[in-house]
ROMAR-492616 format. One record per residue (C-alpha): x, y, z. Coordinates in steps of 0.2 Angstrom, whole numbers, plus 5000, padded with zeros to 4 digits. Example, Ala and Ser with C-alpha at 12.3 -4.5 7.8 and 13.67 -1.06 7.14 Angstrom:
@x:5062; y:4978; z:5039
@x:5068; y:4995; z:5036
% end
This chain:
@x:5060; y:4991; z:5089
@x:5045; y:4988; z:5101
@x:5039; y:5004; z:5113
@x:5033; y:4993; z:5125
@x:5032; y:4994; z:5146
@x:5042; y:4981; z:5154
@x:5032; y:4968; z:5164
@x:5044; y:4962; z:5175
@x:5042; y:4965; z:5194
@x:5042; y:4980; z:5203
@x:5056; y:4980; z:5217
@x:5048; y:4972; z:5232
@x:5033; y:4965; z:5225
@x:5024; y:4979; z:5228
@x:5012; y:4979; z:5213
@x:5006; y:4966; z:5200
@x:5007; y:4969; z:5180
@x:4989; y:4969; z:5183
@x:4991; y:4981; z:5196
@x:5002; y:4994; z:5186
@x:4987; y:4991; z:5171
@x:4989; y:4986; z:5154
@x:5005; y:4985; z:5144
@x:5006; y:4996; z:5130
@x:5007; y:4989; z:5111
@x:5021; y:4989; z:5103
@x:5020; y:5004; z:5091
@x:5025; y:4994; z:5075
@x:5031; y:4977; z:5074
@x:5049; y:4972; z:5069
@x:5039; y:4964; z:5052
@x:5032; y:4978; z:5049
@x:5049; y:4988; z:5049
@x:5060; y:4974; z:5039
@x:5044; y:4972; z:5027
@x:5048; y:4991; z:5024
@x:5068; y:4991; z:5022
@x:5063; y:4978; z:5009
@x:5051; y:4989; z:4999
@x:5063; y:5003; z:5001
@x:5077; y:4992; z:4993
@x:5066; y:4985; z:4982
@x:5058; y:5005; z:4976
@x:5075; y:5011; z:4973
@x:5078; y:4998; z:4961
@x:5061; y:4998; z:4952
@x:5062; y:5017; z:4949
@x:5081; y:5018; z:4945
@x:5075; y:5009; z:4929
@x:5056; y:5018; z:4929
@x:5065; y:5035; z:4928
@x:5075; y:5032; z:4910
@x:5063; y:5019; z:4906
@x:5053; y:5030; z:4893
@x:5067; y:5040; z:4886
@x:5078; y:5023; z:4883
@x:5065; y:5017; z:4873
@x:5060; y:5032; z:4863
@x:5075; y:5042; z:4862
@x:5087; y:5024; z:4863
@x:5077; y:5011; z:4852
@x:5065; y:5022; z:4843
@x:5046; y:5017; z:4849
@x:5032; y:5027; z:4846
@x:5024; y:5037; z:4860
@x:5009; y:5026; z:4853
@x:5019; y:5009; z:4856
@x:5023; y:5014; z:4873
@x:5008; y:5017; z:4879
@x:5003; y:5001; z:4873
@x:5018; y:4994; z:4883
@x:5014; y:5004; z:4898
@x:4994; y:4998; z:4898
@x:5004; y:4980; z:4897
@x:5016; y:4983; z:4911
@x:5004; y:4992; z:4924
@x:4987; y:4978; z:4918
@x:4998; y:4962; z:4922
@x:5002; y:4967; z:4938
@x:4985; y:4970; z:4945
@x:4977; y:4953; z:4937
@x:4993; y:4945; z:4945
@x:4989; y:4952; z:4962
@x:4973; y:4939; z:4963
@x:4984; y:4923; z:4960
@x:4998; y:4929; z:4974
@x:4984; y:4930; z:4987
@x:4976; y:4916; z:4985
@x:4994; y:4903; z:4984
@x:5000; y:4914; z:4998
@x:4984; y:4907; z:5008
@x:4982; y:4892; z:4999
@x:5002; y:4887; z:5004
@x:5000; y:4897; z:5021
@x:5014; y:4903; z:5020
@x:5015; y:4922; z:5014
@x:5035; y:4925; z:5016
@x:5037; y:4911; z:5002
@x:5025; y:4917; z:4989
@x:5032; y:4936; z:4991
@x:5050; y:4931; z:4990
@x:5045; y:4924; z:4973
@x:5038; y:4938; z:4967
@x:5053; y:4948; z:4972
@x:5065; y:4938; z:4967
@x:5055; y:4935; z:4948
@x:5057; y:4954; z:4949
@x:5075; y:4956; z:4953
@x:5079; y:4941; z:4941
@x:5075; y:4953; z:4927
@x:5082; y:4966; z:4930
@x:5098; y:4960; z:4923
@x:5091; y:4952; z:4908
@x:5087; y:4972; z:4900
@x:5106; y:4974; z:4897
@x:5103; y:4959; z:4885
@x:5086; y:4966; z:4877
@x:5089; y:4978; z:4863
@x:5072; y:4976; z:4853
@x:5053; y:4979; z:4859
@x:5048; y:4959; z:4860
@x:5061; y:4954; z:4874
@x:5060; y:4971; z:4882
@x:5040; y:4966; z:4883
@x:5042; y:4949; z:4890
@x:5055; y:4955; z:4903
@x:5043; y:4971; z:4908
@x:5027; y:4959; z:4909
@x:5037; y:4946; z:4920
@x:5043; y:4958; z:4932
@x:5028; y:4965; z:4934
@x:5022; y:4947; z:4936
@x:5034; y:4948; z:4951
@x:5027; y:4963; z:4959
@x:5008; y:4955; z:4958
@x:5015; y:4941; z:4968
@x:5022; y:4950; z:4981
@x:5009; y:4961; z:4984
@x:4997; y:4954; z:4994
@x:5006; y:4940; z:5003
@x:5016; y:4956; z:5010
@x:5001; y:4967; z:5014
@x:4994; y:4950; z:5024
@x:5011; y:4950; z:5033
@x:5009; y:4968; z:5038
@x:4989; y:4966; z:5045
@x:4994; y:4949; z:5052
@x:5009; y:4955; z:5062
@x:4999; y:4969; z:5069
@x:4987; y:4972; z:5083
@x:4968; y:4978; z:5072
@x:4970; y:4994; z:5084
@x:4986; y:5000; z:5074
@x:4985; y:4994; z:5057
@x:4983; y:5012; z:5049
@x:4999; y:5015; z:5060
@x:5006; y:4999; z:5052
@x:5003; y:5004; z:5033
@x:5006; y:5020; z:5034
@x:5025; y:5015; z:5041
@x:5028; y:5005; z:5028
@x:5020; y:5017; z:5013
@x:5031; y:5030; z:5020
@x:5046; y:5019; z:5018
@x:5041; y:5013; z:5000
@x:5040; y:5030; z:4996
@x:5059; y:5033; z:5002
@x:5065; y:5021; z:4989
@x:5053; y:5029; z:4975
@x:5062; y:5046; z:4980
@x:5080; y:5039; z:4979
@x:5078; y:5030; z:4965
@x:5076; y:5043; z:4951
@x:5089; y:5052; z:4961
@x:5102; y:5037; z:4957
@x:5098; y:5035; z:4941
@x:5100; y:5055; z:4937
@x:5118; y:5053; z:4946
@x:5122; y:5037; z:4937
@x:5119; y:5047; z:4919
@x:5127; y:5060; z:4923
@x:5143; y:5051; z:4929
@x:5144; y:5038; z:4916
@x:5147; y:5036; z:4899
@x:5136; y:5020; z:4894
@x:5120; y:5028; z:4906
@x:5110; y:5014; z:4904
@x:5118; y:5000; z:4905
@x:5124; y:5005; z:4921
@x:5107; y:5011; z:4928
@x:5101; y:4993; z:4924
@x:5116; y:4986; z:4931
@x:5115; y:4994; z:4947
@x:5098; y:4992; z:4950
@x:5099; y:4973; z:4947
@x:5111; y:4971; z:4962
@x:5102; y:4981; z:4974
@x:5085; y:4971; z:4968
@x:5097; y:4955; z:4975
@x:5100; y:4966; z:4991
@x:5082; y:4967; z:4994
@x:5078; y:4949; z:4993
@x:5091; y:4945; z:5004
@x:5085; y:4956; z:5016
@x:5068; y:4948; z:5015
@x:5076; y:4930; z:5018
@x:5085; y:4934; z:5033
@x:5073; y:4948; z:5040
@x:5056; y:4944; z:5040
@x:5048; y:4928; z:5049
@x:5038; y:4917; z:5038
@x:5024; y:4919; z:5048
@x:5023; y:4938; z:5055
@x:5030; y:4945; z:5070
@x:5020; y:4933; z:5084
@x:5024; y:4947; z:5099
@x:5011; y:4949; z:5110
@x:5000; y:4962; z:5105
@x:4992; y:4974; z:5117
@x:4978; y:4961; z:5123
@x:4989; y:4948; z:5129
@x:4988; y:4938; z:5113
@x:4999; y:4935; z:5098
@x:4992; y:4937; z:5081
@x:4980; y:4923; z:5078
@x:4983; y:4916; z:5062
@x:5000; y:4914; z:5065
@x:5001; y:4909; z:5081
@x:4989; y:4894; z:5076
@x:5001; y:4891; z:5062
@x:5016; y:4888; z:5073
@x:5008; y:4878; z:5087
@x:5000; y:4866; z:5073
@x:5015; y:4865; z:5069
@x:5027; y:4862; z:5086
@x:5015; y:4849; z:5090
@x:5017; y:4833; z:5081
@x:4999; y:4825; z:5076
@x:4991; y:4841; z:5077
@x:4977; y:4844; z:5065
@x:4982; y:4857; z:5052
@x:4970; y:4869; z:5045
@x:4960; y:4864; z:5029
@x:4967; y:4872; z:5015
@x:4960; y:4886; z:5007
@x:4950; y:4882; z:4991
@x:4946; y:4893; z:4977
@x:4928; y:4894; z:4981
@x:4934; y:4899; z:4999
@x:4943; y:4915; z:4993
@x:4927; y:4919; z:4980
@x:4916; y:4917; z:4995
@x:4925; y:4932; z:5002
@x:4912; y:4944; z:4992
@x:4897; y:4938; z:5003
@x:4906; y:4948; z:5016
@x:4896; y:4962; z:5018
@x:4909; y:4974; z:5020
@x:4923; y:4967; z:5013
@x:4912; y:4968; z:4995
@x:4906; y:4987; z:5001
@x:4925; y:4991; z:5002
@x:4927; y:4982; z:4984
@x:4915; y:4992; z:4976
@x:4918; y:5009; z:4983
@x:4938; y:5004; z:4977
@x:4934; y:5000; z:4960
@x:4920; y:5020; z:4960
@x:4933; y:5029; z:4965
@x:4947; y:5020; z:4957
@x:4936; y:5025; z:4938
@x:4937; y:5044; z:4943
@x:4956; y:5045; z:4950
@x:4966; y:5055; z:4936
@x:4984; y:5045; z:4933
@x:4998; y:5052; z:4942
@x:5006; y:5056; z:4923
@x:4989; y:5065; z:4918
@x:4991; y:5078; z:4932
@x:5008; y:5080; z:4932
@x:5007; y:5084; z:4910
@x:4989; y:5094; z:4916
@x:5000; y:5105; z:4930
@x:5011; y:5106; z:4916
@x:5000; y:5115; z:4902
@x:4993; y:5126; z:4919
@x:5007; y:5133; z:4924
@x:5021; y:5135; z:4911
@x:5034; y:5124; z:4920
@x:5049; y:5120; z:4908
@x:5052; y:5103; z:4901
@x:5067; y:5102; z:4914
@x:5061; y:5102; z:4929
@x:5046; y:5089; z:4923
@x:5053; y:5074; z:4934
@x:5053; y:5084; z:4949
@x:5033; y:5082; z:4949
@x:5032; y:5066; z:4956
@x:5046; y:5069; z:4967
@x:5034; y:5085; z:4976
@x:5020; y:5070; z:4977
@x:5032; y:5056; z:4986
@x:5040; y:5071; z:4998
@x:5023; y:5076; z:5003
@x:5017; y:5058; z:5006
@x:5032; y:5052; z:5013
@x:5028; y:5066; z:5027
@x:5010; y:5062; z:5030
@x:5009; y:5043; z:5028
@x:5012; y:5039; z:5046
@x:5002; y:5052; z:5053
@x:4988; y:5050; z:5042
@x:4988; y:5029; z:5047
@x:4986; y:5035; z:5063
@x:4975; y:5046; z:5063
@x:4964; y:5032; z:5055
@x:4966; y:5024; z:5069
@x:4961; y:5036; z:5082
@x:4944; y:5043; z:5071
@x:4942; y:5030; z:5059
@x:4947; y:5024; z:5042
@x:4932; y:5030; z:5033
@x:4933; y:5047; z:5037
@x:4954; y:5049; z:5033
@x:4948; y:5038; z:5016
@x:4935; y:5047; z:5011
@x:4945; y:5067; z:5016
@x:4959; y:5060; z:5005
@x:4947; y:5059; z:4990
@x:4942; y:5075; z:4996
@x:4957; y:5083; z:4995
@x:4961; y:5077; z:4978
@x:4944; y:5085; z:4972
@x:4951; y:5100; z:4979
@x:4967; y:5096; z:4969
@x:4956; y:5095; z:4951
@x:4949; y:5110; z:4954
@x:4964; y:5121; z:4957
@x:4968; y:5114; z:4941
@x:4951; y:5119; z:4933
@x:4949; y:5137; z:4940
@x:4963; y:5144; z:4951
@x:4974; y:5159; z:4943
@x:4992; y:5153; z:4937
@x:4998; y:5157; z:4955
@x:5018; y:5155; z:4956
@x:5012; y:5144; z:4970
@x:4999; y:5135; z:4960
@x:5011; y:5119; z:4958
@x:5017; y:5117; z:4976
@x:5000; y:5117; z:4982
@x:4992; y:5103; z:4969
@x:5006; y:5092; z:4971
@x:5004; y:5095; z:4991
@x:4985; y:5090; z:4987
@x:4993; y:5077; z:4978
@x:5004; y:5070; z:4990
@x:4987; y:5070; z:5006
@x:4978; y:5061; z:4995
@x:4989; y:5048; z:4995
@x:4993; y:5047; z:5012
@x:4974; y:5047; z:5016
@x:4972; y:5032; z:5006
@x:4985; y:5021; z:5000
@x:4989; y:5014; z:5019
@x:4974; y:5016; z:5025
@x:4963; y:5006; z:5011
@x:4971; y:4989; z:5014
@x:4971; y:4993; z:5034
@x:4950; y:4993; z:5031
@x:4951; y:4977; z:5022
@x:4960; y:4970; z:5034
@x:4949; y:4972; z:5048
@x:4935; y:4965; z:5036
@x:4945; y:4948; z:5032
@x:4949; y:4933; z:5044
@x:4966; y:4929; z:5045
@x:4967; y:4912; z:5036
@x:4962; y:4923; z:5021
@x:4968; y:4939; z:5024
@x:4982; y:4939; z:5007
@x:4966; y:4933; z:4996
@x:4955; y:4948; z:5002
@x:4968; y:4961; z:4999
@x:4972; y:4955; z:4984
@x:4953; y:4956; z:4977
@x:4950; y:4973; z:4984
@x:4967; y:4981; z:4975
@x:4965; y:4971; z:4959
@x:4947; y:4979; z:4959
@x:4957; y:4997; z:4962
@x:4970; y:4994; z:4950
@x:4961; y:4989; z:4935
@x:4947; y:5004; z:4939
@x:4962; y:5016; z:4940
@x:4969; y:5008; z:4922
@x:4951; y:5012; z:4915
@x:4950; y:5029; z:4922
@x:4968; y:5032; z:4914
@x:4961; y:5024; z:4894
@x:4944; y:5034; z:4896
@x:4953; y:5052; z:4902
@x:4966; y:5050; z:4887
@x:4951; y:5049; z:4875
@x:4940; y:5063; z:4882
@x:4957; y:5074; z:4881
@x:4959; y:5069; z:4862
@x:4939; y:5073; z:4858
@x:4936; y:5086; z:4871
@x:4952; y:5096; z:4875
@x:4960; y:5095; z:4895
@x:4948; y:5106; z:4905
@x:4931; y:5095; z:4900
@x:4938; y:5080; z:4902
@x:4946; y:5085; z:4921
@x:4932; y:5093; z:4925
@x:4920; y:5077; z:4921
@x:4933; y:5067; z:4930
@x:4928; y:5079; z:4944
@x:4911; y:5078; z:4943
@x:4913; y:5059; z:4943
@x:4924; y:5059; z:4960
@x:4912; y:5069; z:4969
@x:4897; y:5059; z:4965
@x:4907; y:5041; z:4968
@x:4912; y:5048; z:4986
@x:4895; y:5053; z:4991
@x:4889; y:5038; z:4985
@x:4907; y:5029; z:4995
@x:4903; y:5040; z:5010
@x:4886; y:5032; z:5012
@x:4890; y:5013; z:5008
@x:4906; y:5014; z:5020
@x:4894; y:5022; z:5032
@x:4893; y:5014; z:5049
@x:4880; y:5001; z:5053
@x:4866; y:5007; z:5065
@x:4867; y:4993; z:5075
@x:4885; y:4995; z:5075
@x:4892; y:5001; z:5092
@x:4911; y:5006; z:5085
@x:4918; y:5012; z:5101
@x:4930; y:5005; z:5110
@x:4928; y:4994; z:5123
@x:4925; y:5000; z:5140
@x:4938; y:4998; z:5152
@x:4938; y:4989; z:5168
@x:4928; y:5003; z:5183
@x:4940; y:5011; z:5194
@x:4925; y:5016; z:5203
@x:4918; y:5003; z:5214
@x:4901; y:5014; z:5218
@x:4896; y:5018; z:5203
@x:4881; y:5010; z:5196
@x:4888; y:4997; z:5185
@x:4896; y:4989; z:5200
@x:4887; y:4995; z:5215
@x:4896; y:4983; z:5227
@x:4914; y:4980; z:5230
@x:4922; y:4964; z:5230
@x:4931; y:4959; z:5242
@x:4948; y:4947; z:5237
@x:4948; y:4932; z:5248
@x:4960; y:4930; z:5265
% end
């Protein structure tokens, strides 16, 4: 899985490695790849059961729209305050494989448990646990992504594994639409099924992914630091083992400059992002589209991501992660106002959900590969998990504030003050994340080829 030059001799001994120059990175680690399989496992399941999640409870138990949006604050809020615990014990314990099979696992234990459920108080405890499970997991995941991974190609490395993700969160409504249709007790089978390949993705965790990242050289020559040190400390008996990470360490993370620049700008932006369910019901009312084909929508989104994610991780990379971060908040500006101004154009929806799906792709991958150039490695799962708790709760926020500007003021004010919001929180994103002046972010020069030029005006001669 490695796209690497071979450094073996040439025949003859004619030339050196370092003669033939440097060996190319490996373009995404074997972590990185069986951390996605996992998320894609993991994402069919989760969705199978997101998809009739609503309807079983309204249409099957009788809640109130009003109690399920309650449930729904509960179930996505738990999640992001969990996010801050998994960090920090997947630091504090060093070891990030453990404290994200916990999570998964937690989250693939109930799953089974809602064919038992048949009232709102044990369905509640079984959501807010498994959403305690997918807090957990998390960060210590993320960390075994940006630790496995040369800094050079962390977009890269994201954006691989969000694209896989999003496979999962595109098969799993489809399973669950096949399961309903084929069987008579729908639901019971949808949980069902999606509790046993929840177990497959847990197995596939255990066997697959190393507890410390993929330790592979990387393109300078050296193997990801933290867990190199990890393993060496441990191989050698007596060694001295790293101090472990104390609770004023992770909230001494904020005095990071940058790291606490990336917080903020999160948490700005994250107050004037729109809920994936609020454009989807806002296209709605725009265009006209029937009631049947409303669970296509987020299926036009994931599509559209799951195409760009990789390219847009790299093109991070290549010109920068501010620039692809701040274009994908531009895009969705562009998406708002479509919704706001453009004429009901039969193409109206394909290109909002197309916005829809670039700005995500611009962001999602490339947020956490920013913060994880920001955060040193014995800390990295604690940084991340500050940085998308700040995000998710902002994003929860922005969801409670919109719903009540569209009760008092009707769907066009309130989008178009959640557009005026987003513009001014990127301009003010766009100069925080600017680069510092004393800054040089250009690569680093490579050895001269020329030996007369003027930064090496005389050759060296190799000795006899």
């Amino acid at each position: 899985m490695y796209l690497a030059d071979r450094s073996a001799p040439a025949p003859g001994g004619a030339k050196t490695a370092a003669d033939r120059g440097p060996v190319r990175a490996p373009a995404v680690a074997s972590t990185v790849l069986a951390l996605g399989t996992v998320s894609m496992i993991t994402d069919i399941s989760s969705e199978m059961v997101t998809a009739v999640l609503p309807l079983y409870l309204i249409a099957g138990l009788g809640l109130s729209p009003l109690g399920f949006g309650a449930l729904d604050g509960v179930y996505n809020g738990v999640s992001a305050l969990v996010q801050l615990t998994g960090g920090h014990l997947a630091d504090r314990v060093r070891n990030h494989k453990l404290i994200a099979g916990i999570g998964y696992g937690l989250s693939a234990l109930c799953k089974p448990l809602l064919l038992f459920a048949q009232s709102l108080g044990p369905i509640s405890v079984i959501l807010t646990l498994e959403r305690t499970g997918k807090g957990l997991r998390t960060a210590p995941r993320d960390a075994l992504i940006s630790l496995s991974t040369p800094p050079e190609l962390q977009g890269r490395a994201f954006g691989v594994h969000r694209a896989m993700d999003t496979t999962g969160a595109l098969l799993g409504p489809l399973a669950a639409f096949f399961i309903l249709s084929l069987t008579v007790d729908g639901y019971d089978a949808v949980f069902g099924v999606s509790a046993c390949v929840a177990v497959l993705g847990v197995v596939v965790l255990m066997l697959f992914v190393p507890s410390g990242g993929d330790t592979r050289p990387g393109p300078s020559g050296g193997a990801t630091a933290t867990a190199t040190a990890t393993a060496e400390a441990a191989a050698v008996p007596g060694a001295d083992r790293p101090a472990p990470v104390r609770l004023r360490d992770a909230l001494g993370l904020l005095r990071l400059p940058r790291l606490r620049n990336l917080a903020v700008c999160a948490v700005l932006l994250g107050l004037t992002t729109v809920s994936d369910a609020f454009v989807y019901l806002l296209l709605q009312r725009r265009t006209g589209i029937g009631d049947q084909w409303f669970p296509l929508m987020p299926l036009g989104t994931a599509a559209v991501f799951l195409l760009l994610a990789v390219p847009a991780g790299a093109l991070a990379d290549r010109i920068g992660r501010r620039t692809v971060f701040l274009t994908g908040h531009a895009l969705l500006l562009a998406g708002y106002g479509l919704l706001l101004w453009a004429p009901a154009w039969p193409a109206l929806p394909y290109l909002v959900l197309a916005l829809h799906g670039m700005f995500y792709a611009a962001t999602d991958g490339v947020l956490p590969a920013a913060v994880a150039a920001t955060v040193p490695g014995e800390l990295r799962a604690t940084g991340m998990a500050l940085v998308g708790t700040g995000q998710a709760l902002a994003r929860f926020g922005c969801s409670l504030a919109f719903g009540a500007a569209w009760t008092l003021w009707g769907t066009g004010p309130a989008l178009a003050a959640a557009a005026v919001g987003l513009l001014c929180c990127a301009a003010v994103a766009g100069f925080v994340l600017r680069p510092a002046a004393s800054q040089d972010t250009r690569p680093e020069p490579k050895s001269n080829p020329n030996p007369k030029s003027k930064s090496n005006p005389k050759p060296v001669r190799p000795p006899r």
